[in-house]
C-alpha positions in Angstrom: -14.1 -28.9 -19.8 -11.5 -26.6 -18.2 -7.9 -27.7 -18.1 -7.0 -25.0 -15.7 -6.1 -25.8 -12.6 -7.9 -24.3 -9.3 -6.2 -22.0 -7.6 -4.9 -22.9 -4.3 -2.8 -20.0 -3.8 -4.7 -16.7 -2.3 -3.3 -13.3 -1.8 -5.2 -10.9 0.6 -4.8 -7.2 0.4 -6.3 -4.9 2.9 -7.5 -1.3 2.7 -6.8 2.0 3.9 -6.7 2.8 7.7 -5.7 -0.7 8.9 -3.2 -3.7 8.3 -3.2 -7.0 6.9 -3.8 -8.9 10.5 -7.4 -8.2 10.0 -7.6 -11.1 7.8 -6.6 -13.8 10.5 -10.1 -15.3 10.5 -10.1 -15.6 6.8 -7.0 -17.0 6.7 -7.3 -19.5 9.3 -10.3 -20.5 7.3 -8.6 -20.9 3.8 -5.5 -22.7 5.4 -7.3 -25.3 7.0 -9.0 -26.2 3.6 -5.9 -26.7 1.7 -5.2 -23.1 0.1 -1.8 -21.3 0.6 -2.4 -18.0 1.9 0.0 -14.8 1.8 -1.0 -11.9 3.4 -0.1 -7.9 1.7 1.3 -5.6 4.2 1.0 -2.7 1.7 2.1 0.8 3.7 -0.7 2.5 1.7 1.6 5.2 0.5 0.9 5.4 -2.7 -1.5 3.2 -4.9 1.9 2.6 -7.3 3.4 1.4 -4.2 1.0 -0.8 -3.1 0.3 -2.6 -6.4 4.5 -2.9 -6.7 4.3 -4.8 -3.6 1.7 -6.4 -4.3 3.8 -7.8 -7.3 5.9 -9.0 -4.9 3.9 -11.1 -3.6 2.2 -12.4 -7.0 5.7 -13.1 -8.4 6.7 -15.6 -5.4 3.1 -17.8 -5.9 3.7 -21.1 -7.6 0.6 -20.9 -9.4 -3.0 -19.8 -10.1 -3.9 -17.5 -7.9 -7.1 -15.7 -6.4 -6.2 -12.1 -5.5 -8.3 -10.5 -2.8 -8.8 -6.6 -1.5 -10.9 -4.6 1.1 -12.0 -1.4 0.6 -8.9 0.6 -0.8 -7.5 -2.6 -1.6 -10.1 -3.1 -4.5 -8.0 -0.3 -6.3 -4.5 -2.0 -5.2 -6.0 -5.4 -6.9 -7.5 -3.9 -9.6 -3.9 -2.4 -10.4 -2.3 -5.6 -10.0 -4.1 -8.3 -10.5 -3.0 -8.3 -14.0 -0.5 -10.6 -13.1 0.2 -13.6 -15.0 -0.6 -15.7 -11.6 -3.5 -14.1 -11.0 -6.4 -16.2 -11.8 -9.5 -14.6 -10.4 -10.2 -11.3 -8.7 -12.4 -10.9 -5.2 -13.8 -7.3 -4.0 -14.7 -7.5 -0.4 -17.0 -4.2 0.2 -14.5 -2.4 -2.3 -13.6 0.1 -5.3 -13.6 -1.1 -8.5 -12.1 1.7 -10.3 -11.9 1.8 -13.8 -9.1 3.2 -16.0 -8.2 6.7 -15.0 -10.4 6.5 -11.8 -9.2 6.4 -8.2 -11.1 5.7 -4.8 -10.9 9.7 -4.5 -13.1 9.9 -7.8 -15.3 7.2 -6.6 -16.1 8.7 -3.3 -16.4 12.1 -5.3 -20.0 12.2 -5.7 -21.9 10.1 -2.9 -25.4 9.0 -3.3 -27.8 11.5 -1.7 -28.3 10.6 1.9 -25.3 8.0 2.2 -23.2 8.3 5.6 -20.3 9.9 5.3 -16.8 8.4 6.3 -15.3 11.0 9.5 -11.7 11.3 7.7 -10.4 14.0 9.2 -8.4 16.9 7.4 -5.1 15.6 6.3 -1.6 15.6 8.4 1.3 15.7 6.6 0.0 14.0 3.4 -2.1 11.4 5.3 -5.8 10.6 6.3 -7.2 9.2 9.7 -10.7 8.7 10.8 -12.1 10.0 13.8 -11.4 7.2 16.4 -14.2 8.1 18.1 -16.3 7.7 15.2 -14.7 4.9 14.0 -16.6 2.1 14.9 -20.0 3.2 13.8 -18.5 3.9 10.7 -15.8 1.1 9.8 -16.8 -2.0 12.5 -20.5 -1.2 14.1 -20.4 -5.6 14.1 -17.3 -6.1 16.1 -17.3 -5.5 19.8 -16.4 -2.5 20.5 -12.8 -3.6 22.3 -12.5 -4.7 18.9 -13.3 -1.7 17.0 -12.0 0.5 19.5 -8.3 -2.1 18.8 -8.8 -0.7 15.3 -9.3 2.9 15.8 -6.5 2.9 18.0 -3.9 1.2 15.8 -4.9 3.1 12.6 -2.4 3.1 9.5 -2.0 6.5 8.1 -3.4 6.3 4.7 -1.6 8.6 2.0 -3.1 10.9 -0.5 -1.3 9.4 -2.8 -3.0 6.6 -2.4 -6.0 8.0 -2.2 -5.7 9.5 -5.8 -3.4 7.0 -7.6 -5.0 6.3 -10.7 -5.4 2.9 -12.3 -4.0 2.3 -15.6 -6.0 -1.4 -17.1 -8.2 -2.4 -14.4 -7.9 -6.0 -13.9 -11.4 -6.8 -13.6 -11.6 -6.4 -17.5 -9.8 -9.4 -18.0 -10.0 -11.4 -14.8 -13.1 -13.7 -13.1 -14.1 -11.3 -10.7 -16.2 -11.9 -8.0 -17.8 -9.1 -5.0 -18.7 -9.3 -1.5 -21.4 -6.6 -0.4 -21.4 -5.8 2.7 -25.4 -4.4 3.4 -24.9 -2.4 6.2 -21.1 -0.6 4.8 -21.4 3.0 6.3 -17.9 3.9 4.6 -18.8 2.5 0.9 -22.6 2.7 0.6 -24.3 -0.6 -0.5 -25.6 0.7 -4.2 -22.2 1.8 -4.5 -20.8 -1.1 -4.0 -23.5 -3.3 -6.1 -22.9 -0.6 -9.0 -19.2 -1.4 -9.4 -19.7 -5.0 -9.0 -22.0 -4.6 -12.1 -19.8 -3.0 -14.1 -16.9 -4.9 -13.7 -19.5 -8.3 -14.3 -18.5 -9.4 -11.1 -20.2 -12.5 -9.5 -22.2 -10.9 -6.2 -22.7 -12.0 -2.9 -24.4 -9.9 -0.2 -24.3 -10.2 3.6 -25.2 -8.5 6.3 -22.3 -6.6 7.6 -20.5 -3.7 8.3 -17.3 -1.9 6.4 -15.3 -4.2 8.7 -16.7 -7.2 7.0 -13.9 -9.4 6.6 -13.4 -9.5 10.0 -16.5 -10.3 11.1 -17.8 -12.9 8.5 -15.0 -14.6 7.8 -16.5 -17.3 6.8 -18.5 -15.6 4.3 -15.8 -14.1 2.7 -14.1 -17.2 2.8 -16.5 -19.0 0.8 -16.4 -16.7 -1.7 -12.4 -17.0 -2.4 -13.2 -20.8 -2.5 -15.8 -19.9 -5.5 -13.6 -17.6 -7.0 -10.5 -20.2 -6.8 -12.6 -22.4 -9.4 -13.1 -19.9 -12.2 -11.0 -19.7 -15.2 -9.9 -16.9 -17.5 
């Protein structure tokens, strides 16, 4: 028997082309069952960046801790999580890179047929997707004043972030645990299940779009709670 304790402390780390306050619905969720919840406002920079700040946050937890990224943020965990508080990992629709890999690598070499993400040409060093492509590809479940919310309020994601490089992924040393979302037309679905796999991940699958921690909250919610009971 286990003499770890569960985790009640979660840390929630978003992706590229948004901001942490898409994980109020989670949150809410997670708070009212007990768990203190800290939310990542990483500026997506770099992917250096973000896992320092990330730190950050690890460093001020009082305890074991379940570490949780969307999409880009899978990279940003995967960098960090090998934080002494860290106690479990959890991938919602997310890369899993592994050592030397970045998302650009992963997104390299898309499976024949998958959708592909409107990014537009870079500005200055940063990304943006085509807002009026943006729902279809990141939210087609939220209603569109929602999705059109997110298109509108995009956070430029750097190429730095996009081809930071991970040193020891995380996930070879952590519990780590994936949400995929079925119907993702930014990470495509076997993608997804084919870095869960080889990171040994525990998988769940829903129905849902890229935007999937927004809309199912309380799927993704549940899975934290599973993860928040593993041990090292």
């Amino acid at each position: 028997m286990s003499t770890v304790p569960e985790a009640k402390n979660v840390v929630l780390v978003h992706g590229g082309f948004v901001d942490g306050s898409g994980w109020k619905g989670v949150y809410d969720l997670l708070r009212a069952d007990g768990y203190t919840v800290s939310i990542v406002q990483n500026p997506t920079i770099s992917l250096q960046g973000d896992a320092a700040t990330t730190k950050q946050v690890l460093d001020a937890q009082d305890g074991p801790t379940v570490l949780v990224g969307h999409s880009y943020g899978g990279a940003v965990i995967s960098e960090a999580g090998n934080h002494e508080n860290v106690s479990a990992l959890v991938y919602v629709a997310a890369f899993a890179p592994d050592k030397g890999e970045s998302v650009n690598t992963l997104i390299a070499d898309p499976p024949p047929g998958a959708p592909v993400p409107p990014i537009l040409p870079p500005q200055d060093g940063f990304l943006f997707l085509d807002r009026e492509k943006f729902a279809a590809s990141f939210a087609g479940d939220l209603p569109a004043d929602e999705a059109r919310f997110l298109a509108d309020s995009q956070v430029p994601w750097g190429l730095d972030a996009l081809g930071g490089t991970v040193g020891q992924p995380a996930w070879r040393t952590k519990p780590s645990f994936y949400l995929v979302a079925t119907d993702d037309r930014m990470i495509p679905p076997p993608a997804q299940r084919a870095m869960a796999e080889r990171a040994g991940a525990t998988v769940t699958e829903t129905g849902g779009s890229h935007a999937v921690y927004v809309s199912k909250p309380a799927e993704v919610a549940a899975l934290i709670k599973k993860a928040a009971g593993a041990t090292v």
